[in-house]
SEKE-441576 format. One record per residue (C-alpha): residue number from 0; residue in three letters; x, z, y. Coordinates in nm, 2 decimals, m for minus. Each point is the difference from the previous one (the first is absolute). Layout:
// residues N
ATOM   n res     px     pz     py
ATOM NUM ALA      X      Z      Y
...
END
This chain:
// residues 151
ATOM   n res     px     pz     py
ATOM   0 UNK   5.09  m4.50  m2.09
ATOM   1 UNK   0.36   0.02   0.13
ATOM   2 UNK   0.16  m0.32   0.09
ATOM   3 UNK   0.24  m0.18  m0.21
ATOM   4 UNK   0.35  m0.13  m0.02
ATOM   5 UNK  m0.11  m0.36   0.08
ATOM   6 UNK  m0.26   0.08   0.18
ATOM   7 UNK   0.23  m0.10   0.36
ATOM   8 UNK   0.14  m0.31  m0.15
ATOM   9 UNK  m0.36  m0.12  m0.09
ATOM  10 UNK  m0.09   0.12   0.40
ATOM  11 UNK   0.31  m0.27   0.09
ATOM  12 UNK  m0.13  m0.28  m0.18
ATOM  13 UNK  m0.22  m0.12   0.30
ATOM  14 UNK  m0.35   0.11   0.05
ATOM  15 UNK  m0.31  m0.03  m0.25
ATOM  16 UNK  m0.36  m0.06   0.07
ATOM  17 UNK  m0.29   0.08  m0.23
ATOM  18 UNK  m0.28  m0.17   0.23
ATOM  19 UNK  m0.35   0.17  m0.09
ATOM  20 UNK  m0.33  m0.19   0.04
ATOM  21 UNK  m0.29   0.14  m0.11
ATOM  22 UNK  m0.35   0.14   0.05
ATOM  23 UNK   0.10   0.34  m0.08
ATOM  24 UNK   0.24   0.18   0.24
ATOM  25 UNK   0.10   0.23  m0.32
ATOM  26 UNK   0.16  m0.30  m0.16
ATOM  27 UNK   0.34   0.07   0.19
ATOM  28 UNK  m0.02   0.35  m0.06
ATOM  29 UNK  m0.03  m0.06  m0.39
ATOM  30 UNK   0.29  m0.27   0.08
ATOM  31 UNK   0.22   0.24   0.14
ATOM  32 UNK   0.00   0.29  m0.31
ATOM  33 UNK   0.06  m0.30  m0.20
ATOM  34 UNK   0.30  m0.05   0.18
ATOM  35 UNK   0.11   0.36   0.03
ATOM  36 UNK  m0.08   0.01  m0.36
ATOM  37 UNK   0.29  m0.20  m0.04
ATOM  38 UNK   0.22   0.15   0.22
ATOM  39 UNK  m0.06  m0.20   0.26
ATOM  40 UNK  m0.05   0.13   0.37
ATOM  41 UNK  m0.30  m0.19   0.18
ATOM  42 UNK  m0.12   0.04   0.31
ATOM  43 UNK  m0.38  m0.10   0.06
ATOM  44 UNK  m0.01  m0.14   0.33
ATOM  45 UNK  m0.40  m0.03   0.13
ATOM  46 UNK  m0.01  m0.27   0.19
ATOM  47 UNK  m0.38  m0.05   0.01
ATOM  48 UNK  m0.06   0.37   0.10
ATOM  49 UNK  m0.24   0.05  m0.30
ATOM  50 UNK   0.23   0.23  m0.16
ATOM  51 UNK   0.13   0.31   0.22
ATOM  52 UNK  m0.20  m0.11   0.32
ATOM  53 UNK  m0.25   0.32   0.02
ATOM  54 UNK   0.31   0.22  m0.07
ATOM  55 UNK   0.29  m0.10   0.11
ATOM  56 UNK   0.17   0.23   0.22
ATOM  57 UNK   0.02  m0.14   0.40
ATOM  58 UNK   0.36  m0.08   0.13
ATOM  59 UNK   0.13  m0.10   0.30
ATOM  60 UNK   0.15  m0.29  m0.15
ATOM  61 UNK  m0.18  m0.35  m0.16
ATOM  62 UNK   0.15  m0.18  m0.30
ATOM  63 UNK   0.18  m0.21   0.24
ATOM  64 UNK   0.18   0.22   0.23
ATOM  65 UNK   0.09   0.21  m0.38
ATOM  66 UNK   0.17  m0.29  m0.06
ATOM  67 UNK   0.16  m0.05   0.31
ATOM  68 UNK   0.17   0.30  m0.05
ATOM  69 UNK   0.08  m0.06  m0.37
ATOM  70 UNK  m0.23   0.34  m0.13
ATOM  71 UNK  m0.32  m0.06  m0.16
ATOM  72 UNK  m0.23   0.32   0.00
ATOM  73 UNK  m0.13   0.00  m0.37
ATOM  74 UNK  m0.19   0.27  m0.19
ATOM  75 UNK   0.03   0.11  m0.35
ATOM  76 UNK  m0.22  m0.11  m0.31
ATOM  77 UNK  m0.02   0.15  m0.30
ATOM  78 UNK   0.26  m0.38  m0.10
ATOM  79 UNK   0.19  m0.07   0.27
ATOM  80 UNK  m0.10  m0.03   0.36
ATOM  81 UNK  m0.25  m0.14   0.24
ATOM  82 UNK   0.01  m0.18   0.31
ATOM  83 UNK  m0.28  m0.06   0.25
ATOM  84 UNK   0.07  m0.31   0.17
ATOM  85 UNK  m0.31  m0.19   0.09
ATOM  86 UNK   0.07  m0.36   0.07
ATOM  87 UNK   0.35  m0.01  m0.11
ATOM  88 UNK   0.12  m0.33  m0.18
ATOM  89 UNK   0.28   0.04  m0.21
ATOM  90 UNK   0.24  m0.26   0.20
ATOM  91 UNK  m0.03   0.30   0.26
ATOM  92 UNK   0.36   0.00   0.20
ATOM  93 UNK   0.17   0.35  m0.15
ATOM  94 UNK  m0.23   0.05  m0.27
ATOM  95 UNK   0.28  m0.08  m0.26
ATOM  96 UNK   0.27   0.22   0.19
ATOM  97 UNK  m0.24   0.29   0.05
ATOM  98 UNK  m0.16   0.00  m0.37
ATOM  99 UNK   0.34  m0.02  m0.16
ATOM 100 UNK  m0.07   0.31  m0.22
ATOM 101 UNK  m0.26  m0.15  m0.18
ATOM 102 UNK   0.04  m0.18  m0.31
ATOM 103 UNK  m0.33  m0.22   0.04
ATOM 104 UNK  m0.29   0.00   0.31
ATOM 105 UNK  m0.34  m0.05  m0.13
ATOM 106 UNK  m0.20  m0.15   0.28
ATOM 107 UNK  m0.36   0.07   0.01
ATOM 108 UNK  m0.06  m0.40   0.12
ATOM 109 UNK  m0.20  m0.30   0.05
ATOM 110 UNK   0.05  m0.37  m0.17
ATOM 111 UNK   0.10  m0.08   0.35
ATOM 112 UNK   0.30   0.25   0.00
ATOM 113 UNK   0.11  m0.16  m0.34
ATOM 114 UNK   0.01  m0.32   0.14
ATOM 115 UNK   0.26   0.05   0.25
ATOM 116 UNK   0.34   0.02  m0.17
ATOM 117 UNK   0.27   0.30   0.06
ATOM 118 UNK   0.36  m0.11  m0.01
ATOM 119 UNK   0.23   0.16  m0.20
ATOM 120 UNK  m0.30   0.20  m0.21
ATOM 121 UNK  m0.02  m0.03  m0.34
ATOM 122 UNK  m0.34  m0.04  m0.01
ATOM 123 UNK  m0.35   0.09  m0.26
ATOM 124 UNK  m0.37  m0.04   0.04
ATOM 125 UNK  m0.30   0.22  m0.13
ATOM 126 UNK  m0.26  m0.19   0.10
ATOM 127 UNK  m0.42   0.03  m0.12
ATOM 128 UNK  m0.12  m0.34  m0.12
ATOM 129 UNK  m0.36  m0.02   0.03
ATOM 130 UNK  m0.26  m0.25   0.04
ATOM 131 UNK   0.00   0.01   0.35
ATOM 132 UNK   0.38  m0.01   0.01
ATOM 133 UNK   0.06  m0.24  m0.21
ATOM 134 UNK   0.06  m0.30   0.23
ATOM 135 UNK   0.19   0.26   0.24
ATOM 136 UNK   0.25   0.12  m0.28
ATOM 137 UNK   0.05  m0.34  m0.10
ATOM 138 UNK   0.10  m0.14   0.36
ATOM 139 UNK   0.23   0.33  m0.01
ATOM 140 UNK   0.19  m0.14  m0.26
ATOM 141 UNK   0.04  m0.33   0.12
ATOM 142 UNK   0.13   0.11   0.31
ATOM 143 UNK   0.26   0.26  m0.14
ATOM 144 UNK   0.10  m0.31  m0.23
ATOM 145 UNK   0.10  m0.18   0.25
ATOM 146 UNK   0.16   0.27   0.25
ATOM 147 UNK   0.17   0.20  m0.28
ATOM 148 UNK  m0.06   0.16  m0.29
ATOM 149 UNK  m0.28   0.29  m0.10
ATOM 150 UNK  m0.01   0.18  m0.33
END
């Protein structure tokens, strides 16, 4: 889908977060052609190597020394692109600078990642309430209640 006129003043307005908890690893993937759908450019980033861990080509580099240098080494998706970067929390020093292109990330996360607050992101949740989750989720909110907001 080419890129539209506002598409670099939406990139300027500071960085977005979709966080993505769930069971199913496909859930960001879904998330991100939702976005594109809307002409939107996402970048899943896999930060639980679940997603693009078998077949991610090798690089010299880690997530962290990517960001060092301000380049992140992303492959294409069918919407948008993807970003292996197992353990990578999005208060990660560069991350904002070096994902700049991107009009939302799309973390492939835990409730712990959610908890800590990025600042400066305009922040979202996905999360998968379940039975087993549903003390966890709630304590999520609390917490982001009292640090700053989480839609």
């Amino acid at each position: 889908m080419p890129a539209d006129q506002a598409g670099g003043l939406r990139r300027k307005s500071g960085c977005r977060i979709l966080y993505c908890v769930n069971e199913s690893p496909a859930f960001v993937l879904r998330a991100a052609r939702a976005l594109a759908r809307q002409g939107l450019t996402p970048l899943v980033i896999d930060t639980r190597d679940r997603l693009f861990g078998a077949d991610t080509v090798q690089t010299l580099f880690d997530w962290r020394r990517q960001l060092d240098r301000g380049l992140i080494l992303a492959r294409p998706l069918a919407a948008g692109q993807a970003w292996h970067a197992p353990g990578l929390h999005a208060s990660a020093p560069g991350l904002v600078q070096a994902t700049r292109d991107y009009d939302v990330l799309l973390p492939d996360c835990t409730l712990a990642d959610v908890a800590r607050r990025v600042a400066g992101a305009d922040e979202w949740a996905c999360v998968s309430v379940g039975a087993g989750t549903l003390q966890a989720v709630y304590a999520l909110i609390k917490t982001r209640a009292r640090s700053g907001g989480l839609s």
